[in-house]
C-alpha positions as CSV (number, residue, x, y, z in Angstrom):
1,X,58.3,108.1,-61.7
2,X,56.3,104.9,-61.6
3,X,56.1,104.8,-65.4
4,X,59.9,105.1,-65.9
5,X,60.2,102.2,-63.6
6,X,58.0,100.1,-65.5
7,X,59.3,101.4,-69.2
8,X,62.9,100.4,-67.1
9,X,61.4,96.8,-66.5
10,X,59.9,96.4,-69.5
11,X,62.4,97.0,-72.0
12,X,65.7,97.7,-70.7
13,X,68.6,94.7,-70.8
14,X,72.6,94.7,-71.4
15,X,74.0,93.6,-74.5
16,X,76.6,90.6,-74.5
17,X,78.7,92.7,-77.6
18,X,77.1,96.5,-77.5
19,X,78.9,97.1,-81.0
20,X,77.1,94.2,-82.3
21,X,73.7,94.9,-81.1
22,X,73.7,98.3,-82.5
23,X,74.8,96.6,-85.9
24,X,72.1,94.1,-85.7
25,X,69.4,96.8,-84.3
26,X,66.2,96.5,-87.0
27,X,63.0,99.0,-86.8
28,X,62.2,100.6,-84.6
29,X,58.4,100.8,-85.1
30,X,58.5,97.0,-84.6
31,X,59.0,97.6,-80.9
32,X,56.0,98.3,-78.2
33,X,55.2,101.5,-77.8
34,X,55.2,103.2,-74.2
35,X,52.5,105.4,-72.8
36,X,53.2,108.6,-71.0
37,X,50.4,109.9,-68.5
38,X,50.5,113.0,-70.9
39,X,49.1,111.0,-73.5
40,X,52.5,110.7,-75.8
41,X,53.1,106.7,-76.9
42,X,57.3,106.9,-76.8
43,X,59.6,104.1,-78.1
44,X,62.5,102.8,-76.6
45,X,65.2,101.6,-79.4
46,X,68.6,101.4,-78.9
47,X,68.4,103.0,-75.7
48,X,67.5,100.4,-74.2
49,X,70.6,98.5,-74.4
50,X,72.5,101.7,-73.6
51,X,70.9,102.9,-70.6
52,X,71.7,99.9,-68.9
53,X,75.3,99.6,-70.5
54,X,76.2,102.8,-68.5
55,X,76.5,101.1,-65.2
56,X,79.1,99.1,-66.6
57,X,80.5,101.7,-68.9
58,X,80.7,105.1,-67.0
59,X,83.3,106.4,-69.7
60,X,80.5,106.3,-72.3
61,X,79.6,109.4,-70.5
62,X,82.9,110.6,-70.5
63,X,82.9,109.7,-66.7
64,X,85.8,108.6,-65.0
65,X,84.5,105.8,-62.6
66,X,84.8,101.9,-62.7
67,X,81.4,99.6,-63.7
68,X,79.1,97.9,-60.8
69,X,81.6,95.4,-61.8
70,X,84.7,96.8,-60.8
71,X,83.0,98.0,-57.6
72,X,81.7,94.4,-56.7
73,X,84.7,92.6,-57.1
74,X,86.6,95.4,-54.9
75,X,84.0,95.7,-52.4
76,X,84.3,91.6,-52.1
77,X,88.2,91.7,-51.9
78,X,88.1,94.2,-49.0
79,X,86.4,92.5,-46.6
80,X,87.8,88.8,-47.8
Protein backbone atom coordinates (compact mmCIF):
# COMPACT_ATOMS: atom_id res chain seq x y z
CA UNK A 1 0.00 0.00 0.00
CA UNK A 2 2.91 2.24 0.88
CA UNK A 3 4.11 2.28 -2.78
CA UNK A 4 0.71 3.27 -4.19
CA UNK A 5 0.82 6.14 -1.85
CA UNK A 6 3.97 7.31 -2.92
CA UNK A 7 3.35 6.53 -6.92
CA UNK A 8 -0.12 8.81 -5.69
CA UNK A 9 2.31 11.66 -4.39
CA UNK A 10 4.58 11.41 -6.87
CA UNK A 11 2.80 11.77 -10.01
CA UNK A 12 -0.79 12.25 -9.65
CA UNK A 13 -2.38 16.09 -10.22
CA UNK A 14 -5.80 17.53 -11.70
CA UNK A 15 -5.92 19.05 -15.02
CA UNK A 16 -7.22 22.67 -15.34
CA UNK A 17 -9.04 21.43 -19.03
CA UNK A 18 -8.85 17.37 -18.95
CA UNK A 19 -9.77 17.41 -22.79
CA UNK A 20 -6.81 19.44 -23.38
CA UNK A 21 -4.32 17.66 -21.42
CA UNK A 22 -5.08 14.46 -23.05
CA UNK A 23 -4.59 16.45 -26.43
CA UNK A 24 -1.39 17.77 -25.35
CA UNK A 25 -0.29 14.35 -23.60
CA UNK A 26 3.48 13.45 -25.35
CA UNK A 27 5.47 10.03 -24.58
CA UNK A 28 5.05 8.30 -22.45
CA UNK A 29 8.57 6.76 -22.01
CA UNK A 30 9.57 10.34 -21.22
CA UNK A 31 7.99 10.03 -17.80
CA UNK A 32 9.70 8.29 -14.48
CA UNK A 33 9.27 4.98 -14.26
CA UNK A 34 7.79 3.41 -10.85
CA UNK A 35 9.06 0.43 -9.06
CA UNK A 36 6.94 -2.29 -7.76
CA UNK A 37 8.32 -4.46 -4.82
CA UNK A 38 7.84 -7.40 -7.42
CA UNK A 39 10.46 -6.00 -9.39
CA UNK A 40 8.09 -4.49 -12.48
CA UNK A 41 9.19 -0.63 -13.29
CA UNK A 42 5.29 0.68 -14.23
CA UNK A 43 4.55 4.09 -15.80
CA UNK A 44 1.93 6.35 -15.02
CA UNK A 45 0.67 8.37 -18.25
CA UNK A 46 -2.51 9.79 -18.61
CA UNK A 47 -3.66 8.20 -15.63
CA UNK A 48 -2.38 10.31 -13.65
CA UNK A 49 -4.47 13.21 -14.45
CA UNK A 50 -7.52 10.85 -14.50
CA UNK A 51 -7.26 9.22 -11.29
CA UNK A 52 -7.42 12.36 -9.56
CA UNK A 53 -10.21 13.81 -11.96
CA UNK A 54 -12.56 11.15 -10.55
CA UNK A 55 -13.16 12.90 -7.29
CA UNK A 56 -14.48 15.65 -9.10
CA UNK A 57 -15.94 13.69 -11.91
CA UNK A 58 -17.76 10.61 -10.44
CA UNK A 59 -19.88 10.26 -13.82
CA UNK A 60 -16.70 9.39 -15.58
CA UNK A 61 -17.41 6.16 -13.91
CA UNK A 62 -20.73 6.24 -14.90
CA UNK A 63 -21.43 7.00 -11.12
CA UNK A 64 -24.13 9.12 -10.06
CA UNK A 65 -22.63 11.26 -7.18
CA UNK A 66 -21.58 15.03 -6.98
CA UNK A 67 -17.48 16.02 -6.96
CA UNK A 68 -15.62 16.80 -3.41
CA UNK A 69 -16.66 20.02 -4.80
CA UNK A 70 -20.25 19.82 -4.71
CA UNK A 71 -19.97 18.05 -1.30
CA UNK A 72 -17.83 20.96 0.20
CA UNK A 73 -19.86 23.73 -0.73
CA UNK A 74 -23.05 21.75 0.63
CA UNK A 75 -21.47 20.55 3.71
CA UNK A 76 -20.42 24.54 4.23
CA UNK A 77 -24.07 25.85 3.45
CA UNK A 78 -25.56 23.49 6.05
CA UNK A 79 -24.03 24.48 8.91
CA UNK A 80 -23.80 28.39 7.72
Amino acid sequence: MEVVKRIKHKACQTAFVLKKTEKEFDDIDELPGFKLPDGRVIKIGLEKFKAPELMFKPSLLGLEYPGVHEITVNAVAKVS
